[in-house]
C-alpha positions in Angstrom: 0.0 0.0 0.0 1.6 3.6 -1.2 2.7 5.8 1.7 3.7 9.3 2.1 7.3 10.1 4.2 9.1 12.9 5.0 11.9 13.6 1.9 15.4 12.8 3.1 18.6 13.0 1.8 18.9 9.5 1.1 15.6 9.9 -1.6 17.4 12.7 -3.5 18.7 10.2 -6.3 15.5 8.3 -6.7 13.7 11.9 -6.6 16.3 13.0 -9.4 15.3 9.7 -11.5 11.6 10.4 -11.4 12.4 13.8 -12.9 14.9 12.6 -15.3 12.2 10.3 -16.4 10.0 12.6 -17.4 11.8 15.0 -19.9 8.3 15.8 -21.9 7.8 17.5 -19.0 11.3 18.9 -17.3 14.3 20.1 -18.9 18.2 18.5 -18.2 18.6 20.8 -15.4 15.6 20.5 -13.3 17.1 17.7 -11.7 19.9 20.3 -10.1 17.0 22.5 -9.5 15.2 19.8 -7.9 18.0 18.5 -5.4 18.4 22.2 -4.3 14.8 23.2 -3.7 14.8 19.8 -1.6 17.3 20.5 0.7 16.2 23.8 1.9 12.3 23.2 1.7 9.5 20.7 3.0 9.5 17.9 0.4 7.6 14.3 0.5 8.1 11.3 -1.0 5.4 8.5 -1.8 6.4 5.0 -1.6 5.0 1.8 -2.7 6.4 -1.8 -1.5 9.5 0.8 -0.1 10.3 2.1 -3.8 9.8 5.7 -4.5 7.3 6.6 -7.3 6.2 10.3 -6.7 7.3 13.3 -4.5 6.4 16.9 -4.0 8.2 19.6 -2.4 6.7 22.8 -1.3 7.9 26.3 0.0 5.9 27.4 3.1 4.5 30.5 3.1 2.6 31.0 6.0 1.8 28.3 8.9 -1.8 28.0 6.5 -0.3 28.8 2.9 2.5 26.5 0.7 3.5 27.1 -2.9 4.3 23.5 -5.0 7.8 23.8 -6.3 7.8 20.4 -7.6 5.3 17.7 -7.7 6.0 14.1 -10.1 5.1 10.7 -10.0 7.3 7.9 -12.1 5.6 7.6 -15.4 5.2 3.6 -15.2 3.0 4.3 -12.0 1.0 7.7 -13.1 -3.0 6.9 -13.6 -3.2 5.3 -9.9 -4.5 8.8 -8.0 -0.3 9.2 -6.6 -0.2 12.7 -7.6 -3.3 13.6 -6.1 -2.4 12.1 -2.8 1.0 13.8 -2.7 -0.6 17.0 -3.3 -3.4 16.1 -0.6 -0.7 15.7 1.7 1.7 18.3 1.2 -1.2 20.8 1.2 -2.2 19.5 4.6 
């Protein structure tokens, strides 16, 4: 069953594969973008049989208000509502 964690370090490569994985939708260096944005903001990954296949990271505004820097699931699992729970959860 897919659950949502707290992004750490350790999740950065896996996080940098989903976005490399996807390049109809990010350029080459989003990926750099990506791994800075995650170290110096909330970020959340979803996992599913303790793989990653989605995350989302998100600058706080207010205790009430985030902005979505970066939201993605792995393109072999999109269709399965991942997205949606990520940004359930990071809006929460």
């Amino acid at each position: 069953m897919p659950a949502v964690r707290r992004l750490a370090a350790q999740d950065v490569p896996a996080v940098a594969a989903i976005v490399s994985a996807l390049p109809e939708y990010f350029t080459e260096d989003v990926a750099g973008q990506v791994e800075r944005d995650a170290t110096g903001h909330d970020g959340w990954v979803l996992t599913d049989a303790d793989q990653i296949v989605g995350f989302a990271i998100a600058a706080r505004k207010s205790a009430a208000a985030a902005e979505i820097l970066w939201i993605a699931v792995d393109p072999g699992r999109r269709g399965r509502r991942h997205g949606s729970v990520l940004l359930t959860h990071s809006a929460g």
